[in-house]
Structure formats: structure tokens, C-alpha cells
C-alpha positions as CSV (number, residue, x, y, z in Angstrom):
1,X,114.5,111.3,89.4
2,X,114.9,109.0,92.1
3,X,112.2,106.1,92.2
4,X,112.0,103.5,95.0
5,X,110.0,100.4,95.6
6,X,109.6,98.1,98.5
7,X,107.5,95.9,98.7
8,X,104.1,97.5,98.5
9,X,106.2,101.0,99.5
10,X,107.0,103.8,96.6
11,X,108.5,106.9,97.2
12,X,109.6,108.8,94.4
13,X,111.3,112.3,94.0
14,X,110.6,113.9,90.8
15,X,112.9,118.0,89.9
16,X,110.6,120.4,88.5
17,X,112.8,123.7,89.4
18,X,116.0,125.3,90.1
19,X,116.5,128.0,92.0
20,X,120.1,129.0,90.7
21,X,122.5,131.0,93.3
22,X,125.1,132.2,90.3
23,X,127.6,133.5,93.2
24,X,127.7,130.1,95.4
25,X,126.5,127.3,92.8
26,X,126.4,124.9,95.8
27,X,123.3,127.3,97.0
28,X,121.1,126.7,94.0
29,X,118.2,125.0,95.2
30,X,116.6,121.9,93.3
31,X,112.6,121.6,93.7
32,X,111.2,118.2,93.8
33,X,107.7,116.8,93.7
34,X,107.5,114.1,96.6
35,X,105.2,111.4,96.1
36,X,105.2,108.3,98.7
37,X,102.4,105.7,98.4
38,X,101.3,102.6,100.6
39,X,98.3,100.8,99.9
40,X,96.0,102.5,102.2
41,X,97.9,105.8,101.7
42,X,98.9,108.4,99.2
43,X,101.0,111.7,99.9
44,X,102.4,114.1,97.5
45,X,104.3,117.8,98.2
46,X,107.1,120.1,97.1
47,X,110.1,119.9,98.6
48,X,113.5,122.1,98.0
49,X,117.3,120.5,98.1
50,X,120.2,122.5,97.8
51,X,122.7,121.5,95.2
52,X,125.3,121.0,98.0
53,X,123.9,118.9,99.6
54,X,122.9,117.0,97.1
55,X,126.3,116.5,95.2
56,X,127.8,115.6,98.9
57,X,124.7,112.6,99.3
58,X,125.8,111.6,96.1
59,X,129.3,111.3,96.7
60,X,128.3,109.0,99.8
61,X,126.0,107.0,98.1
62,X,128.8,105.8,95.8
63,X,131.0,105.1,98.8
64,X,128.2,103.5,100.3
65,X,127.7,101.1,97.5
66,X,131.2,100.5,96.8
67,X,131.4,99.5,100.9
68,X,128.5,97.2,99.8
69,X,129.9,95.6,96.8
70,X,133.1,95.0,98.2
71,X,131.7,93.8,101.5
72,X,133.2,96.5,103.7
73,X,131.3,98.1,107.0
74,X,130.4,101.8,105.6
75,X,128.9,104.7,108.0
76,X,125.2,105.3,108.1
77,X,124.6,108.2,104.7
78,X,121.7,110.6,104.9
79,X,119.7,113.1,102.5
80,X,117.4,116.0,104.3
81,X,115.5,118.6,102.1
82,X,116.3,121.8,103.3
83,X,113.6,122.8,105.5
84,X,113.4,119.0,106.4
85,X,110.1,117.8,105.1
86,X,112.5,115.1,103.8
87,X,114.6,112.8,105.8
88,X,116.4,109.3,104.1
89,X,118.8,107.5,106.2
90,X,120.6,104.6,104.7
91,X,122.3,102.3,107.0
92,X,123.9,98.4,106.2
93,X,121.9,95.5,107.1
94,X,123.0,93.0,109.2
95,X,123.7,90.4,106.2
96,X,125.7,90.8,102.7
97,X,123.9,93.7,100.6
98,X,120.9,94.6,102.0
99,X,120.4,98.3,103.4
100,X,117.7,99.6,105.8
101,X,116.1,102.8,104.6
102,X,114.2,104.9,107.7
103,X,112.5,107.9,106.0
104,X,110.6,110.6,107.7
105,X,108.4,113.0,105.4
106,X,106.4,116.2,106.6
107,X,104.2,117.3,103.5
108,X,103.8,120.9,105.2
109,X,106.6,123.5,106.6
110,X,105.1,123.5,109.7
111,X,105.4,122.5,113.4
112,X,101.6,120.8,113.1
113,X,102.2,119.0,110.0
114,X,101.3,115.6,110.0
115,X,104.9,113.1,110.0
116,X,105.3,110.1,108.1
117,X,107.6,107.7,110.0
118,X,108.1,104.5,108.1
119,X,111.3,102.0,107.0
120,X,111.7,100.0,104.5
121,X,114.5,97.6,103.2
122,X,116.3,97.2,99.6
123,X,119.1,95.7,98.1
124,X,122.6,96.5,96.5
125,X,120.6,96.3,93.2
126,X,119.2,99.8,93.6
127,X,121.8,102.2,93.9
128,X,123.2,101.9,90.3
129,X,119.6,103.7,89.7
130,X,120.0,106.0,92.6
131,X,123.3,107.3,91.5
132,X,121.8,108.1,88.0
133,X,118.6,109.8,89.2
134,X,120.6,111.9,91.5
135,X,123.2,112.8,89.2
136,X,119.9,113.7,86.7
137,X,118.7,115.6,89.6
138,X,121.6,117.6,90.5
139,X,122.2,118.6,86.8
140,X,118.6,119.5,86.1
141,X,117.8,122.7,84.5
142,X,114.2,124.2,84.0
């Protein structure tokens, strides 16, 4: 599970299926429950990932924090569900640590679905977390 919270921002991406592809294991779809609050606001939908691209986001989330720890400029890292009703970009903040999230969430497959646009900052401190729930998400088995 991945759980985030800025400020008075949570977003938070629960697995409840898994969709396996036997042939091309990097195929197998993950379904998540997407829940993303604000005070005045409250949105929750499914959403698939495919265990690709997962694994891959987690690889660059670790290099992305390691740039972080040690200081060191790392590219922008990014996470879309597969038929993009979630988009997470990370990118480094102008001082020591700190990372801008810009997320984009569409809680329908649809051209007409209403789009959340918001972003949101955090710190170094969160991606120990992140690394867990995504390595919890990408192993998860119904």
C-alpha cells in the first residue's frame, strides 16, 4: 500500500487484485483502490498497474532517494496506471530533500471524466515507506 500525507492532502493506493499474465509476468496487472481526500473533497476508484511498470517506478524511486540522501541532482521519476487515471510525478525541490509531487487522477476511463490536478510537497522521510508499500504492492497475491 502506498499512503501519503501532505498537509491536509492524502492519497492512498490500496492492491485488491492481480490479474496474472503466466507467459509475460511483467504483464500481470495489479488492481488498486485509489482514495485521495482534501478537506472539502473525497474521491475514491479502481485503478489497474502493470507489474512492469511498477517494478521499473520502484527501481527509480530507490535511485531517486539515494540522489536525495546523498545530495546528488536525480531526473524527474513518474508512476501512470495503465489506462492513466493515475499520474505521480516526482521531481527535486529546489533545497536539500524536499521533492514536489504533481498528481493528476481521473476516477473514470473516459474522455468526460472529471480530472483532479493538484501538487503537493514531501520530504526525504517518506520514501523508506514508499519503497515498502510498493514492493508490498508488486508482490501482492489475491
Amino acid at each position: 500500500m502506498i499512503d501519503i500525507t501532505s498537509g491536509d492532502r492524502h492519497l492512498k493506493l490500496t492492491p485488491y487484485e492481480r490479474l496474472t499474465e503466466p507467459e509475460v509476468p511483467a504483464y500481470s496487472r495489479i488492481m488498486v483502490w485509489v482514495e485521495f481526500s482534501i478537506p472539502v473533497l473525497k474521491t475514491e476508484f479502481a485503478a489497474e498497474f502493470f507489474v512492469g511498470q511498477l517494478e521499473q517506478f520502484r527501481n527509480d524511486t530507490h535511485a531517486f532517494h539515494q540522489a536525495l540522501t546523498t545530495g546528488i541532482k536525480s531526473k524527474d521519476i513518474s508512476l501512470t496506471s495503465a489506462f492513466e487515471q493515475v499520474m505521480l510525478k516526482f521531481h527535486q525541490a529546489h533545497f536539500a530533500g524536499a521533492v514536489g509531487v504533481s498528481m493528476v487522477l481521473k476516477p473514470e476511463n473516459h474522455a468526460d471524466s472529471i480530472t483532479l490536478d493538484d501538487s503537493f510537497d514531501i520530504d526525504e522521510s517518506y520514501f523508506p515507506d514508499l519503497l515498502s508499500g510498493l514492493d508490498d504492492i508488486i508482490s501482492w497475491q489475491n
